[in-house]
C-alpha atoms as one frame of an Amber mdcrd trajectory, in Angstrom:
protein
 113.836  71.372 111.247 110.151  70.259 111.638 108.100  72.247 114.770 104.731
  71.188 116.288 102.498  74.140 117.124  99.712  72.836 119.547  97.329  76.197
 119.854  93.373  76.159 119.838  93.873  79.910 118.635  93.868  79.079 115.124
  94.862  83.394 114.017  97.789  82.402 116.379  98.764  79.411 114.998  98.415
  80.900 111.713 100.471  83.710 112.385 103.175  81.869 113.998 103.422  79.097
 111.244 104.197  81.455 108.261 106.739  83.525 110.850 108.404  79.743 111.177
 107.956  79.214 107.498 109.610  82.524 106.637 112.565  80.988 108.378 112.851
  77.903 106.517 110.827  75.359 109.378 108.925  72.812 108.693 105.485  73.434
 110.591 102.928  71.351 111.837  99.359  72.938 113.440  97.609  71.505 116.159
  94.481  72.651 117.163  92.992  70.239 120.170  95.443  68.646 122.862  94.453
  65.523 121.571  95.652  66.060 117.965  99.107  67.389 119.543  99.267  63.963
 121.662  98.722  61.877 118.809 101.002  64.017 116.188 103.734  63.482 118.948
 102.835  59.558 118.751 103.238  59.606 114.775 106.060  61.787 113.958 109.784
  63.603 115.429 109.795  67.125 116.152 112.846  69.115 116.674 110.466  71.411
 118.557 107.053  71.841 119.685 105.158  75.377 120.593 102.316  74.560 123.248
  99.916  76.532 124.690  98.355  75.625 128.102  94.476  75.644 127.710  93.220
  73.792 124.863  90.584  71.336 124.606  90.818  67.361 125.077  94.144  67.712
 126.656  95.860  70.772 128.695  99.168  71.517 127.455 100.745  70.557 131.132
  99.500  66.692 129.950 101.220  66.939 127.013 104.804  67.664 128.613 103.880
  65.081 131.001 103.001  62.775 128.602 105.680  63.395 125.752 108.858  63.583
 128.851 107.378  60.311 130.259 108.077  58.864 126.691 111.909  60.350 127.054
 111.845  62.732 124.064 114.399  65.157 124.851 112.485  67.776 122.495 112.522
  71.699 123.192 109.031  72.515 124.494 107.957  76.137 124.569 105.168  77.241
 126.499 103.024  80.132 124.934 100.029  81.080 127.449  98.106  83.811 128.969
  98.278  82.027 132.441 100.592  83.835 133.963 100.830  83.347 137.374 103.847
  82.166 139.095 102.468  78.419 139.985 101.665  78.127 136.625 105.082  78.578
 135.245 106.900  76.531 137.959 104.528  73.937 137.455 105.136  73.764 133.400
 109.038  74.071 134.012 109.173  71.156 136.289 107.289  68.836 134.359 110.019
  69.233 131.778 109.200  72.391 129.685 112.515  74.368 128.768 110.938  77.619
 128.603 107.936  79.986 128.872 106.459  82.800 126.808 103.673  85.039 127.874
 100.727  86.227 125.441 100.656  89.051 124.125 104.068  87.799 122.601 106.468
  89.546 120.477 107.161  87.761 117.050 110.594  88.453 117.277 110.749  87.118
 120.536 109.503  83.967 119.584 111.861  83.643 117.079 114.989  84.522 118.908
 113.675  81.673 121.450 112.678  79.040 118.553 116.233  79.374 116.982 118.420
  79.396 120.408 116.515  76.199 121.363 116.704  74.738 118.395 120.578  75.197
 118.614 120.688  73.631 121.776 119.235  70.639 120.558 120.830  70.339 117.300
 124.785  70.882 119.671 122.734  68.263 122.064 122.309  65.680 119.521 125.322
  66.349 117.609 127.627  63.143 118.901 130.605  64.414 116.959 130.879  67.759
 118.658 133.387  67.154 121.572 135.372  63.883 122.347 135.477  64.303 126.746
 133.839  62.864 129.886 133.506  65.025 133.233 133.103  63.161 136.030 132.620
  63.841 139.810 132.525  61.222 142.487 129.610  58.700 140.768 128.499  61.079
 138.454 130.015  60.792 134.854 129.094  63.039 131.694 130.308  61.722 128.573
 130.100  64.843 126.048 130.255  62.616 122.929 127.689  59.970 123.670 125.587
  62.814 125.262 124.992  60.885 128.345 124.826  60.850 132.172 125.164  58.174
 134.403 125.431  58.041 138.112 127.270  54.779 139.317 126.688  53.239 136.367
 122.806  54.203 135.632 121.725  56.300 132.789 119.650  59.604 134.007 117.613
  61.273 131.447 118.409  64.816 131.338 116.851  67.360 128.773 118.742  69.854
 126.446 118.411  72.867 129.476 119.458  70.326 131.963 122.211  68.816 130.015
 123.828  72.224 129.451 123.419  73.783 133.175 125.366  70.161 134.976 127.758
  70.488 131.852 128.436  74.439 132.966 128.770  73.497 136.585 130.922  70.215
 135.790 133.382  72.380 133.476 134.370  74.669 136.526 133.887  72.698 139.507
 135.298  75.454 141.532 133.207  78.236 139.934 130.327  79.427 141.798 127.918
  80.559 139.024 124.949  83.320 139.692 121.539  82.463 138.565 122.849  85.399
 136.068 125.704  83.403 134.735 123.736  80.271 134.277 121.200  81.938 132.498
 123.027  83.777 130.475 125.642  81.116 129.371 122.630  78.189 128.623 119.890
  80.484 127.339 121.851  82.345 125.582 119.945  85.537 126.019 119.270  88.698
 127.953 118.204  88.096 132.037 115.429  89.793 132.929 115.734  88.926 136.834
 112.922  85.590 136.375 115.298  83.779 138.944 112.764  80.871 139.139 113.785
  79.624 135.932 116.648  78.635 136.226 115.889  77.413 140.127 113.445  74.933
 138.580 115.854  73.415 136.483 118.386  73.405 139.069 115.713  71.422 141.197
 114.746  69.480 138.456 118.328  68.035 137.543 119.040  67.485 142.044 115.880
  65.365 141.564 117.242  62.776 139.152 120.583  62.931 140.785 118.790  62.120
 143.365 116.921  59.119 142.786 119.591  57.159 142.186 122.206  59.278 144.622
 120.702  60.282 147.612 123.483  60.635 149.807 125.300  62.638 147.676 124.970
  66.013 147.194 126.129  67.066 143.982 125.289  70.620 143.092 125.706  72.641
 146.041 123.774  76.203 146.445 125.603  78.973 147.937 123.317  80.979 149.533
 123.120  84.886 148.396 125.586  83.529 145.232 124.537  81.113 143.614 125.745
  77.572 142.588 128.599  75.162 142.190 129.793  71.856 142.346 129.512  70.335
 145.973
């Protein structure tokens, strides 16, 4: 598995990269948003690690830029800007999640490998041999696609796994909890923007092709479920 690490901090990079190492990744180092761009442009990454302020390029250009090109990568935010904007911002341009410095190795870790197994079950076309479908919209779980009367949507890993979840039990209203929980595969903490970003983020494209439709349907003091 081969992860970018785009950080200006080069005792953070460095301390990161032999953590990854340790665990059998193959790392790259990045140390200007520029060089991350143009490592992006040259090689696949399972994975990239991307801190917000570095010089050339902010790390918000580089989602924009890299989920403009339709790579379905992970990308993990690592940043001391830790305001709420900030994170919304970062997780609606197509991030999947966000760490805040001072981090906790093992954190990291625990988040590198569960999104890492997202996108390995993701890109794995042999896993399950079923398409859900609701009115236009139609999921085929071996080709790993989504179309809405006909036309492909992009989704990432995250959103992939939270319209699969709501798709699987269309009657099922699921708490921001349950979503969390079931897709991250970790511990909630209460952060319920998270997963409303994402949420917001997968009505968008829906959306733009659907607008009459509403397919995911908010229940309001609940939580979610098909419309």
């Amino acid at each position: 598995m081969k992860v970018l690490i785009v950080e200006d901090d080069r005792d953070i990079s460095l301390l990161v990269g032999k953590i990854l190492e340790g665990e059998g990744y193959e790392v790259t180092s990045a140390y200007t948003g520029i060089e991350g761009k143009l490592f992006t442009d040259v090689e696949d990454f399972d994975l990239i690690l991307l801190d917000l302020m570095l010089p050339g390029m902010s790390g918000e250009e580089i989602i924009e830029y890299i989920r403009k090109k339709e790579k379905k990568m992970p990308i993990l935010v690592i940043s001391a800007k830790i305001d709420k904007e900030t994170k919304l911002n970062v997780l609606k341009s197509g991030a999947d999640d966000f760490i805040m410095k001072p981090f906790d190795t093992d954190e990291v870790i625990a988040r590198v490998k569960a999104s890492l197994r997202r996108y390995k079950e993701f890109s794995n076309f042999n896993i399950v041999h079923d398409v859900l479908r609701y009115r236009d919209l139609e999921m085929d779980l071996e080709e790993i696609k989504t179309r809405i009367k006909g036309e492909e949507i992009i989704l990432t890993p995250i959103e992939f796994e939270i319209l699969k979840l709501l798709l699987s039990h269309p009657k099922k209203i699921f708490t921001k909890e349950n979503i969390y929980k079931s897709v991250w595969k970790d511990e909630f903490y209460g952060d319920e923007n998270t997963v409303n970003v994402h949420i917001s983020n997968i009505r968008n494209k829906l959306s733009r092709i659907d607008s009459e439709t509403e397919y995911i349907k908010t229940i309001w003091g609940m939580g979610f479920r098909i419309s």
